[in-house]
DRENTI-533359 format. One record per residue (C-alpha): x, y, z; residue in three letters. Coordinates in steps of 0.25 Angstrom, whole numbers, plus 5000, padded with zeros to 4 digits. Example, Ala and Ser with C-alpha at 12.3 -4.5 7.8 and 13.67 -1.06 7.14 Angstrom:
BEGIN
504949825031Ala/505549965029Ser/
This chain:
BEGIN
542653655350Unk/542653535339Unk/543453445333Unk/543853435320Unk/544453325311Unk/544653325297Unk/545553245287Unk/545553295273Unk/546153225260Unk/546453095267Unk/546752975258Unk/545852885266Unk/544252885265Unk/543952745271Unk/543152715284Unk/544352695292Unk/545052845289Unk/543652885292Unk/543552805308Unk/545152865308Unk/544553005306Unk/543452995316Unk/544352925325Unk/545253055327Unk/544053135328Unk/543653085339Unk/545253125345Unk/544253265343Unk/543053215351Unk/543253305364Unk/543253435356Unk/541953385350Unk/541053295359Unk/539753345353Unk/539753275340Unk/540653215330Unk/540653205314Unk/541453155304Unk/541253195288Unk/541953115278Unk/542153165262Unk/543053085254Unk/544553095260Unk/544053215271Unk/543453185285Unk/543053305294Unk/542753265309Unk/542153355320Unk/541953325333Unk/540953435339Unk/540753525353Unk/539553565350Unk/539453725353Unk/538553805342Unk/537153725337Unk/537653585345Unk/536353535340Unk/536753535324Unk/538153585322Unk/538853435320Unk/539953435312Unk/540453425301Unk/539753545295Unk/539253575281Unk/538553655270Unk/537253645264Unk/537653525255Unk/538753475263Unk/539953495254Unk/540653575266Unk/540953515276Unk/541653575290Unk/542153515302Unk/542553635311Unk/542853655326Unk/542553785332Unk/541453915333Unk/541054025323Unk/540654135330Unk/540154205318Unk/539254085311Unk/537954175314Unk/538554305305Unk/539254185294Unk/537954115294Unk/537354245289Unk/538254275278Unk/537754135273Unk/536454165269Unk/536154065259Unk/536853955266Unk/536053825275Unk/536653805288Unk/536653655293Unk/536853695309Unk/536953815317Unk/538353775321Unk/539353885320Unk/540153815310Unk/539153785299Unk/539553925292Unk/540753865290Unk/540453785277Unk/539653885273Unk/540453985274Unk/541453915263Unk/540453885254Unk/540254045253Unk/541854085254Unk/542753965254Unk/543853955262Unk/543654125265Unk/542754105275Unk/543854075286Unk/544054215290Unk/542554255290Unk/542554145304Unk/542354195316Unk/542454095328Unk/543553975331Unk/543653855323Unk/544253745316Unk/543853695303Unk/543853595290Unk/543053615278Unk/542853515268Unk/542253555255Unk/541653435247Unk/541553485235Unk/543053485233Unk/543553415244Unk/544353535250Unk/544553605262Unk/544753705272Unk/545253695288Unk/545153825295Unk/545753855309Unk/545253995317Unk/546054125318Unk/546754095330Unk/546653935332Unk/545453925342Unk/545053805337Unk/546353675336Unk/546553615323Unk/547653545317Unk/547953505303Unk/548653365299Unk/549253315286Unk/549053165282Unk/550053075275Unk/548953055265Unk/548853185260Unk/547653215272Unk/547653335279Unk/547153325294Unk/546353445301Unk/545953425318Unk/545653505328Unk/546653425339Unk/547953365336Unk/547453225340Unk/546553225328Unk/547553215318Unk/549053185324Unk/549053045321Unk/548653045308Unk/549353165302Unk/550953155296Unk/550753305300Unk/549953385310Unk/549853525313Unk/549153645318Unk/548153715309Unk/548653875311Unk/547453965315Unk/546854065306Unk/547253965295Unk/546353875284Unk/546853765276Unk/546253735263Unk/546453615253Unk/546153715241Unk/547553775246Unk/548253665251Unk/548653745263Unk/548353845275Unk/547853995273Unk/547954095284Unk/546454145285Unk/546654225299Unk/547654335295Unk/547254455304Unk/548054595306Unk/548754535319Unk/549354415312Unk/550454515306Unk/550854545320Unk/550954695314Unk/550654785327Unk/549254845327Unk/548954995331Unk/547554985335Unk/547355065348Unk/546655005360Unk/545155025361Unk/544654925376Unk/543154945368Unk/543454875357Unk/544154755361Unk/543254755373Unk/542054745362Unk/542954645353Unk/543154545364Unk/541954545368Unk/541354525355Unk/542354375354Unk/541754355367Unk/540254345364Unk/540354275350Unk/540954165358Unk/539654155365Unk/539054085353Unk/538653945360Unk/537553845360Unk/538153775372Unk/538553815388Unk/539853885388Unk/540653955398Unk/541954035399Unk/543354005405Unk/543654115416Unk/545154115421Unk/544854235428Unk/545954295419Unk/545654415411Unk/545454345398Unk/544354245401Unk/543654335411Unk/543454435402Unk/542754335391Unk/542054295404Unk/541554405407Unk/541254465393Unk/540354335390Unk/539654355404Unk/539254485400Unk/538854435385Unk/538354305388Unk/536954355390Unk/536354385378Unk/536954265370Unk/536154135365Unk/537154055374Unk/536554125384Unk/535154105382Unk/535553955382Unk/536353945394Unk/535954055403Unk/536854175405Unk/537754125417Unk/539154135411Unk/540053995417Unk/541454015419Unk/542453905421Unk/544053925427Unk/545053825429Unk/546253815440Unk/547153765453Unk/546353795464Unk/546753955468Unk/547253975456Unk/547254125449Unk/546254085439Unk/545154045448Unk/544954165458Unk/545154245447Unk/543954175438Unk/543054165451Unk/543154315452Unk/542954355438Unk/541654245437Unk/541254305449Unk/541254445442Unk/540654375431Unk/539654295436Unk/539854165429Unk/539454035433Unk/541054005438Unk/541553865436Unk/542953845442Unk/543853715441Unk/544953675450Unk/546053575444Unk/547353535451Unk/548753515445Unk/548753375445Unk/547353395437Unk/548153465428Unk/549153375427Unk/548153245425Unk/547653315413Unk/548953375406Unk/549053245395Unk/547553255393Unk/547653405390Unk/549053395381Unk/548153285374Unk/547053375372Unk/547853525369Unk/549053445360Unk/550153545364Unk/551153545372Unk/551353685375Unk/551553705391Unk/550653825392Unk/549553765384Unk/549553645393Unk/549753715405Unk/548453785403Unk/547753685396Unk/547553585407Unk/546653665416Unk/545853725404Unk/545753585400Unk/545153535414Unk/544453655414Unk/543753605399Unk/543453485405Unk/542653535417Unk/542053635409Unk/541353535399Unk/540853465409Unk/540053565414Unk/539453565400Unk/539853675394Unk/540653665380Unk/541153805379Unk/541653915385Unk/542554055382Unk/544354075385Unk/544954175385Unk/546154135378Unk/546954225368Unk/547054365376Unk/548354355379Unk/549054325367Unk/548054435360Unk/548354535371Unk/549754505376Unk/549254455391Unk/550254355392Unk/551354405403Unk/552454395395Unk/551754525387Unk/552154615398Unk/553754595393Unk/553254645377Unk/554154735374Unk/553354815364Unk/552054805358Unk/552454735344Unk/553054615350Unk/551854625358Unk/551054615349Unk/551754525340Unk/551654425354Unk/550254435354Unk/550254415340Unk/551154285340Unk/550154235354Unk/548954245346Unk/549354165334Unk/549854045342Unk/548354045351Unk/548153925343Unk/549353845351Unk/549053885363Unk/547853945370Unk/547053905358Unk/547453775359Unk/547253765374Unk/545953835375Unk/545353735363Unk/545953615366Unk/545853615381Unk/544453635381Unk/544153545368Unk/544653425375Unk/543353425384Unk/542353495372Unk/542353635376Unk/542553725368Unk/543453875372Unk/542953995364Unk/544054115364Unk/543554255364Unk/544854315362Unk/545154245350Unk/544054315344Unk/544554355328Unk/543854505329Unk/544454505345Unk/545854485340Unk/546054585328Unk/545454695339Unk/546454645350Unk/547554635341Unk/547354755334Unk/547554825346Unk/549054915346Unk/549754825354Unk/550454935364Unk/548954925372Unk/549254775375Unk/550654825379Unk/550754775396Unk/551154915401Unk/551254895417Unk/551455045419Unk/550155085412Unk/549354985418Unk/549254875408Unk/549354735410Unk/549354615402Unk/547954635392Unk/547654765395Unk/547054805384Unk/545854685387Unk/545854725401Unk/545554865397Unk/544454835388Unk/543654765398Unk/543954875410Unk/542754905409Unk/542354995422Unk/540555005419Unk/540454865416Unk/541654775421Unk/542154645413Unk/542854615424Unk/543354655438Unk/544654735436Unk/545654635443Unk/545154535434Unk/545154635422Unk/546554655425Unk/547054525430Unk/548554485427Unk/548554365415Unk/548654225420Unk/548854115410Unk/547854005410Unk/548953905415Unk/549453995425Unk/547954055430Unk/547353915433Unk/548453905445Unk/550053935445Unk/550453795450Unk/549753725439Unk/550953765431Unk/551753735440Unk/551353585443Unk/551353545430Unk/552753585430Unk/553053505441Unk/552253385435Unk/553153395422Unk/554353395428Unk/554053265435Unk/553853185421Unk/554953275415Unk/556353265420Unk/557653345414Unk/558053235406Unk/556753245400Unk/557053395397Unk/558553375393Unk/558053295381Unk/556853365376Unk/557453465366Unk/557753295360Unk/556453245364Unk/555653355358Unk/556353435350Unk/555153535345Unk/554753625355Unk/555553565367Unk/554953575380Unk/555853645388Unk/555153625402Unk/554753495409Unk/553453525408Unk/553353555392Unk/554053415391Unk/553053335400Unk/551953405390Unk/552753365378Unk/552953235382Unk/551453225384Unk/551153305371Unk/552053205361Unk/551253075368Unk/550153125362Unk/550553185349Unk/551653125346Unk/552053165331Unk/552753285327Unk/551653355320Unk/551153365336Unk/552353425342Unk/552553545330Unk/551153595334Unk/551453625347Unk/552153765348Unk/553553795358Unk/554353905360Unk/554953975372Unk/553854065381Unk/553654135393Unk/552054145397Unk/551554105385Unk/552354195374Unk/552954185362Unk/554354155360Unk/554554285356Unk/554054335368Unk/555054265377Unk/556154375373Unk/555254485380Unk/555954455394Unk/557254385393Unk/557054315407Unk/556054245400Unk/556754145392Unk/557354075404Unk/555854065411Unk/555054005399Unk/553553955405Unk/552353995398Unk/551554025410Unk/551254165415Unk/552154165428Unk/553254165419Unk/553254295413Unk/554154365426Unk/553954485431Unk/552454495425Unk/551654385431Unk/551154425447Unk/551554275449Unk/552754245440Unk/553654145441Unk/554854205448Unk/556154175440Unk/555754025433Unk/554653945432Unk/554453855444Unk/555153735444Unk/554453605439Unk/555053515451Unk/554253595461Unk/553553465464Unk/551953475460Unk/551453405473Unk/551453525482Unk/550653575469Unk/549553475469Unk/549553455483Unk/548953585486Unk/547653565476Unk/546753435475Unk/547053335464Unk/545653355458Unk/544953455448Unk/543953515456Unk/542853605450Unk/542053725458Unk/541053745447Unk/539453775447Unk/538553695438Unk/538553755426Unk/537153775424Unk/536653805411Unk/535453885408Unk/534253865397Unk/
């Protein structure tokens, strides 16, 4: 991942807006170690700070065409720019970066080009000749970016929020699948795919072909000039993209620059679920296994650093933000400056637990529909940001364009969870890999109940930072938050010590509004909620919540904050630990 800054159509072309303008790119620099630029035309200034992943040698930003009248700042990977590049024939390509088709490509379709993408990415495009331009965001909302209005007329485009808050009257989120252009003085949807109408599909099952299309967004994302690795949970999700890209890694350039050895890298309390269950599946695998430890208080030391860095203050997202975060940072310092998630397999296929109370197939659907298109609040947001504070970047398989019109195509009464019939949570992906010749995975694992990231890394890591809010939050704190913050009031200790956190950095409204709230159970919508009326009196986003369906549920409410948090720590030592092999890379 990159960063990207641009201000377009400001009022001010002197040297000092110019220093401004670098100065909050550098608010960007951890997404971007690698290299920084700055392009200046006029009123329009496009900054990029790099990560260095395809051609590091050559591919500094910003980018251009042959006679440097396009110019592009962009953050992200095109999977595709071999096939792009040769329907470009009589263009001269400065780099061999990914994104160098990028103004080429609009030279020969304009603003029509969007679409033809296939990757994650953020982007701003200047055009010289007439001073316009374009901001593109990817289908799903992979990549952050936010976009800003100045009181001078300026319009603002960033990768984080911190890149534009304070010098923006107004601040927003940049909606995925969409692209602003100057010409129209607006956004237009470019990403408009069958699912979007939430009509329901009729497509019957066929395990080969979504077997084939998964594995298919797997490989593309193997396109690297530097070590990577993947994340393993020992879920069902990451172990299958970890054990897909083991099989495949093979006969790829990566490869042959890196060795074959496959590393994989997990995160949790000590005995939590997560890490027997990644040990067996890298085991299986044969990956070169890198487990980290982190205690609660780790966790809790690093919760104002990571609500900096993720710019939410969602409870779920920071919940499972912190280890990924701590993970990040050890990761990097191993060296390696990518590696493969698993993120977006339960919103495609309904593996949330709540899913089990659906009560027919359209609303079903329509909840995976209504999961998928807020990613980019979420998951997405976690996944990038967590792992962009320290210059990795997380490349998401299941996010794959060509994967989601074959998963989503599918009739939804094959998602449907029928205990009777055999069919858990994401059946129909654990079908597709049960494969009895040539295993993906052992069947315990192929089959193992879903566990939220949150939940997986260690069950009483929820739990203590519940008992840590409730010691900065007291109820008279709570009697006067709908007063205090009236948008989205946080209804639990815990949402209030984030929120209090959250508005110390980013303290204007335009913050708050991007942030999404609602009433949920595990992760759903609120729609979902009225699925089981016992549910609205027991509203936590994590998995244990959904009664009756999680094998270690809560019982009737959610444990109490004020279950003091020193038996918590005392049982684990204060310090990260890491059991984790050198990671040896071979040339």
């Amino acid at each position: 991942m990159c960063g990207i800054l641009a201000v377009l159509g400001c009022s001010d072309d002197s040297q000092a807006k110019r220093v401004r303008v670098l100065e909050l790119s550098r608010r960007l620099k951890h997404r971007g170690p690698d290299w920084s630029g700055l392009y200046q035309h006029g009123d329009c200034y496009l900054a990029h700070q790099r990560l260095a992943i395809i051609d590091p040698a050559s591919g500094d930003q910003p980018l251009f065409n042959e006679d440097k009248s396009i110019v592009v700042t962009v953050n992200g990977e095109i999977y595709n720019h071999e096939d792009l590049r040769k329907r470009l024939p009589n263009h001269t390509f400065r780099t061999g970066s990914d994104c160098d088709v990028i103004a080429h490509l609009y030279e020969e379709y304009g603003d029509n080009f969007v679409d033809m993408l296939d990757g994650m990415f953020s982007f701003v495009l200047l055009d010289t000749r007439d001073n316009s331009f374009i901001v593109a965001r990817d289908a799903i909302g992979i990549t952050s970016l936010y976009i800003g209005w100045g009181l001078d007329g300026s319009i603002w485009i960033s990768s984080e929020l911190k890149g534009l808050n304070d010098d923006c009257e107004h601040f927003e989120c940049f909606p995925p699948g969409h692209l602003y252009s100057s010409k129209l003085g607006g956004l237009k949807q470019w990403y408009n795919p069958l699912w979007f109408s939430e009509a329901i599909p009729s497509t019957p099952y066929d395990p080969l072909v979504l077997r084939h299309a998964f594995e298919n967004a797997v490989i593309k994302r193997l396109m690297t000039d530097v070590p990577f690795g993947v994340l393993l949970s020992g879920g069902l999700d990451s172990s299958l993209v970890a054990s897909i890209t083991a099989r495949h890694l093979a006969g790829t350039k990566a490869a042959k620059q890196w060795g074959t050895q496959l590393h994989s890298f997990c995160v949790g309390l000590e005995g939590s679920p997560d890490l027997k269950a990644a040990k067996e599946v890298s085991d299986y695998l044969g990956t070169v296994h890198h487990e980290f430890h982190f205690t609660v208080q780790d966790g809790i030391d690093a919760i104002e650093e990571v609500i900096y860095h993720i710019e939410t203050y969602d409870v779920t997202t920071i919940r499972a933000s912190t280890p990924m975060f701590l993970m990040a940072r050890k990761i990097k310092s191993l060296g390696v400056k990518m590696v493969i998630s698993g993120e977006g397999s339960d919103e495609i296929f309904g593996g949330y637990l709540y899913f089990h109370k659906a009560p027919n197939k359209e609303e079903f659907h329509r909840e995976t529909c209504q999961k998928i298109k807020a990613l980019h609040q979420y998951d997405c947001l976690r996944a990038n940001k967590s792992t962009s504070a320290w210059g990795l970047e997380a490349r998401v398989p299941f996010l794959d364009k060509e994967f989601i019109n074959v998963a989503m195509a599918i009739d939804p009464e094959w998602k449907m969870i029928k205990k009777g019939e055999g069919r858990i949570e994401k059946w129909v992906l654990r079908k597709a890999f049960d494969d009895e010749e040539r295993p993906y995975l052992p069947k315990h694992i192929l089959y193992r109940q879903k566990e939220q990231f949150s939940d997986g890394v260690g069950y009483s890591w929820i739990d203590g930072l519940k008992a840590h809010a409730a010691q900065h939050v007291n109820n008279k704190m709570m009697l006067n938050a709908e007063r205090i913050y009236p948008h989205n009031t946080p209804n639990t200790k815990e949402a209030y010590y984030y929120r209090m956190i959250f508005e110390r950095f980013f303290p204007q409204n335009s913050a708050r509004l991007s942030v999404p709230g609602g009433a949920s159970i595990a992760c759903s919508t609120a729609k979902a909620v009225e699925w089981d009326a016992t549910w609205s009196t027991n509203l936590d986003p994590s998995g244990r919540a959904a009664s009756g369906v999680h094998v270690s549920a809560y019982d009737n409410q959610v444990p109490s904050a004020s279950n003091g948090i020193p038996e918590i720590i005392g049982n684990v030592p204060l310090k990260m630990e890491v059991s984790s092999p050198g990671v040896a890379i071979q040339s």
